[in-house]
N, C-alpha and C positions, 0 to 999 in steps of 0.2 A: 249496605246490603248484608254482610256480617254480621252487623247486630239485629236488623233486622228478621235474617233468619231465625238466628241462636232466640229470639223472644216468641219466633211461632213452632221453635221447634223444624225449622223447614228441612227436609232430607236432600234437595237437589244443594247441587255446589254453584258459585258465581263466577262467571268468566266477563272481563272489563277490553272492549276493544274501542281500539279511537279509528275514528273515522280521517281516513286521509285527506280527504276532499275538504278536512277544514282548513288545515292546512301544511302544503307539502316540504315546506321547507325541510331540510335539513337539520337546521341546528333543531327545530322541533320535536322530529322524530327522534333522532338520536337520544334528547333528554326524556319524550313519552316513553321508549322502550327500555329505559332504564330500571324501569318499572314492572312490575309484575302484569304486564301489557300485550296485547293480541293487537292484530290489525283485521279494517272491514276494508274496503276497496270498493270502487264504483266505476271504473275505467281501466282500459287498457293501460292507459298512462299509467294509473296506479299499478298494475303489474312488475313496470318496469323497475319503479321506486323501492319496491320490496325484492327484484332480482343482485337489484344495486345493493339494499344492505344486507342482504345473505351473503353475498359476497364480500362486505365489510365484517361478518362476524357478526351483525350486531341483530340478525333474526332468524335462528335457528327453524329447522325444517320441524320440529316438534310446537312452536307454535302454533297458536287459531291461527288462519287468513279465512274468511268469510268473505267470498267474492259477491255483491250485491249491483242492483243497476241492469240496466237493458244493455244487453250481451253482445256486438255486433262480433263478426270471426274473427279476427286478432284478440280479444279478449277470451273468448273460450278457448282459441289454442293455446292460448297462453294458460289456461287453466289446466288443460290438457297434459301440457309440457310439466307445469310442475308437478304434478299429480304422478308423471309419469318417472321424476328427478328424485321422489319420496318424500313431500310433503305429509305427513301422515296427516294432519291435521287441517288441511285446504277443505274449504266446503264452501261449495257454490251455491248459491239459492236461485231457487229458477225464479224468474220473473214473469213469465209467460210460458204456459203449454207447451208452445213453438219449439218455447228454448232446450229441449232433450232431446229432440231429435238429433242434433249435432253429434251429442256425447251419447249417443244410439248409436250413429251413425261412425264413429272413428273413436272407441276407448273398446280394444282386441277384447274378444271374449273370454280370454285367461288371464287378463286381468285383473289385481288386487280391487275390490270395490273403491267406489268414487263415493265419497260420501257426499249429500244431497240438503239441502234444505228448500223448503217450499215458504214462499211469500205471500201473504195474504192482502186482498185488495183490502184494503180499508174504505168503510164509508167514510166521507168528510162531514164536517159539522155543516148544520144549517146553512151558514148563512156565508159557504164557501160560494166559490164561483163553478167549482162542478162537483159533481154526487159523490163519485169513488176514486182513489186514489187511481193513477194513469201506471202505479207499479204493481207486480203482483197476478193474484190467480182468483176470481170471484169465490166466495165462503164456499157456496155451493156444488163450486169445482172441483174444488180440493179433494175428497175423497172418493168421488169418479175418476178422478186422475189418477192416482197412485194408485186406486184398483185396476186399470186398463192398461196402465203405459209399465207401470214400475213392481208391484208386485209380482213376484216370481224371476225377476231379473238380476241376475247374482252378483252383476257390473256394477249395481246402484244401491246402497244404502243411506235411507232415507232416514237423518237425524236430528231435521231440527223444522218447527215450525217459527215463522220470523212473521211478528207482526210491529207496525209500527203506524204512529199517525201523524201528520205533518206538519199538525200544531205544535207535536210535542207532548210530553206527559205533563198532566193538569190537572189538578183536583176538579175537576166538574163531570156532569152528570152525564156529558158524551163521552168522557174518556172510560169512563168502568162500564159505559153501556158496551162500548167497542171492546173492551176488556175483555169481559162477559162473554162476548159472540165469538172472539179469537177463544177461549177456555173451551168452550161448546166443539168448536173443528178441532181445537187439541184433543180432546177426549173421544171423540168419533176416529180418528184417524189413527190414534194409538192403538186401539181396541182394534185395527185392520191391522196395523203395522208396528211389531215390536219392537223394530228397532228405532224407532222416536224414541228421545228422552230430553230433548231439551227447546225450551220455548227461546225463544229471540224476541224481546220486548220493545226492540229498539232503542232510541234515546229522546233525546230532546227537552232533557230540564233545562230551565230558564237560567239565565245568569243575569247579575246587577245589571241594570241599566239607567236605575235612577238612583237616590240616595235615600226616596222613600219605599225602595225596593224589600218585600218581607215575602217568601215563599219558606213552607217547610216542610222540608225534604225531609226528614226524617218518619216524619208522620206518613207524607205520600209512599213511599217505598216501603213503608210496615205494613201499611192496608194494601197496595199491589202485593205483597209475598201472603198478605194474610188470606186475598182471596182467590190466589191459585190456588194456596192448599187447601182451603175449605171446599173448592169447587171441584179440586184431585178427589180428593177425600169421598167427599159426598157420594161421587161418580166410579168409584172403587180402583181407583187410578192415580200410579205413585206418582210425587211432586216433579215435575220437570226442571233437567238444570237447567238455568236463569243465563240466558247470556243479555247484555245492551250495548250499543253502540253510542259512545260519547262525542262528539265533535266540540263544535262551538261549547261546551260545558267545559272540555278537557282544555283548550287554547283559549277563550274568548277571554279571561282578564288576566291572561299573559302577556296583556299591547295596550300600549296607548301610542296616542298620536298627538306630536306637540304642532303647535304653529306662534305667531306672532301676526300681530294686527299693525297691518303696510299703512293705513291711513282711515278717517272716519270721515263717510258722507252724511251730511243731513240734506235727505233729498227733501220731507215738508216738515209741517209742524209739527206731525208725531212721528216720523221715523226716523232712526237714526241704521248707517249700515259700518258696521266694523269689517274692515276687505281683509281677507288673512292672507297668508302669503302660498298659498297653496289652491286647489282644487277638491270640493267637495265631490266633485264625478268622477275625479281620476285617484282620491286619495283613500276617498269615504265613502264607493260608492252602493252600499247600502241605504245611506240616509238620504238618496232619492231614489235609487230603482225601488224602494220597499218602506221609505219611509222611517226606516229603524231610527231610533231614538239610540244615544251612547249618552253616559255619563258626561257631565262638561262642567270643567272648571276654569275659573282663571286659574294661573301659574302664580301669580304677584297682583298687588296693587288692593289684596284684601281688605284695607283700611281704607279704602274709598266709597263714596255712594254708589249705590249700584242702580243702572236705568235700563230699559228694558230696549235690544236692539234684534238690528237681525243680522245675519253673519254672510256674510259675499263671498263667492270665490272669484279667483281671478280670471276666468276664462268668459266669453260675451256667451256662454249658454245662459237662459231663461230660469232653466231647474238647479242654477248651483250656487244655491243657497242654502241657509241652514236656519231657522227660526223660532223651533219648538223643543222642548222638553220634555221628556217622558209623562211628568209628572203632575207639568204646569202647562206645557200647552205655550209657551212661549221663553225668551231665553232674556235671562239678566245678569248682566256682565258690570265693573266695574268703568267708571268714568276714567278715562285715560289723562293723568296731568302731561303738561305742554310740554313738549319734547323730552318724553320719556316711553318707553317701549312698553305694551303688556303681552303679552305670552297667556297662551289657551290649552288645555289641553281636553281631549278626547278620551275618554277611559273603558278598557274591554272594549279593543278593539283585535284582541289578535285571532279571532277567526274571519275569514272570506274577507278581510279588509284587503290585503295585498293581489 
């Protein structure tokens, strides 16, 4: 994003936040914030984790928190509370219209302002299974809203518009259309409201999954900064600062997951099943709620032929198995000699695995 700027000249600055919800471990976070690092939130639960390490020292009340997610009352009080303890830098993004009446409703009228971010529905791509994102406030809401509910209201200052799509950022021709329409409500809404200055782009680059994996990032993030500013620009409207939100990108190939192969069934002529000594539903279970593909190697035995099998888990469910490969579409493991052990491992696995 830094080089990226300094090549188009970009005026906003970049704020890097990880998303808890990838994963909340401990030793995790402690090594994220080590780092020149904000947090995003999505649960009450997440409140708690970030109470815990203010009180460890390890997240100062001058960091981002960007509270995101459908709000039930424990999470806005919670929002509330810190806001109220001098979080200077806590910003909640509304998810729903619904969601300000609450912090209307109990944040006193001499109050320091709450700062604010509003959430954009996104359309999803074609050939999703529904139209718009279930998070969020429709395009065309967005600036009837803040004219009705939040202009002139001194409690609330609104600073950030937060778009994001579920795919993920991608080079294709839905994501800059979506780009595009989020640019359009940023510049409409600025032009109501001065104190916007900062877009939330979300996240969701891709991390390896195969070994014939090739995305390039550097190029996508130059044309994302290239065509805020041209669309700032054009529209007589300075650069907004860039914030995203990392998960799975920031943890996903900080894990792997080993196993060993307990025994080899040949159930007919052509299949062969290697049982590992674990569960694919309890260990991996990604790679059937969703089908995700992870890197997979053998550990040893690489000077062997290799035959194409399918991978068992130990528990009598149906779905835990393992069979395919990102890239091939089926999995080919090394032929195991006669009473000797092989070892597998799984690779980027440490987001949503545990």
């Amino acid at each position: 994003f830094k080089v990226a700027m300094a090549k188009a000249d970009y005026q906003g600055s970049y704020t890097y936040c990880y998303c808890t919800k990838s994963s909340h471990f401990s030793f995790v976070l402690e090594e994220v914030l080590k780092n020149d690092v904000h947090i995003e939130t999505s649960s009450t639960y997440d409140m708690e984790i970030v109470k815990e390490l203010h009180g460890r020292g390890l997240f100062d009340k001058n960091r981002f928190l960007v509270c995101n997610g459908f709000k039930r009352q424990p999470y806005q009080e919670h929002i509330l509370d810190f806001h109220a303890q001098g979080f200077s830098n806590l910003l909640p993004v509304l998810d729903n219209m619904g969601e300000l009446d609450f912090y209307k409703k109990h944040l006193p009228q001499n109050s320091r302002p709450l700062k604010l971010g509003l959430r954009i529905a996104s359309e999803e791509e074609p050939n999703f299974e529904f139209y718009t994102s279930r998070l969020g406030i429709r395009y065309k809401d967005i600036v009837p809203f803040y004219r009705e509910y939040l202009k002139g209201d001194k409690r609330f200052e609104v600073k950030m518009l937060h778009f994001f799509i579920n795919t993920g950022i991608r080079d294709n021709v839905y994501y800059w259309s979506e780009l595009s329409k989020c640019l359009s409500v940023y510049v409409a809404l600025k032009k109501e409201c001065p104190s916007l200055n900062t877009l939330n782009i979300g996240g969701g680059l891709p991390i390896k999954n195969s070994l014939g994996f090739d995305f390039d990032y550097e190029y996508v993030i130059q044309e994302i900064i290239a065509q805020i500013k041209q669309y700032c620009n054009d529209n007589g409207v300075e650069e907004p600062n860039i914030f995203t939100e990392f998960g799975s990108f920031t943890v996903g190939e900080s894990g792997a997951s080993l196993f060993s192969i307990l025994d080899v069934k040949k159930q007919n002529d052509t299949e062969s099943w290697y049982m590992i000594d674990s569960s694919f539903i309890t260990t991996l279970p990604d790679t059937w709620g969703l089908k995700h593909r992870f890197i997979l190697l053998a550990i040893n035995h690489w000077d062997q032929p290799y035959q194409r099998v399918n991978l068992g888990g130990l528990t009598c469910d149906s779905l835990d198995y393992y069979n395919s490969e990102a890239h091939i579409g089926q999995v080919f493991l090394p032929r195991i000699p006669e009473g000797q052990p092989l070892f597998l491992g799984f690779f980027h696995t440490g987001a949503y695995q545990e």
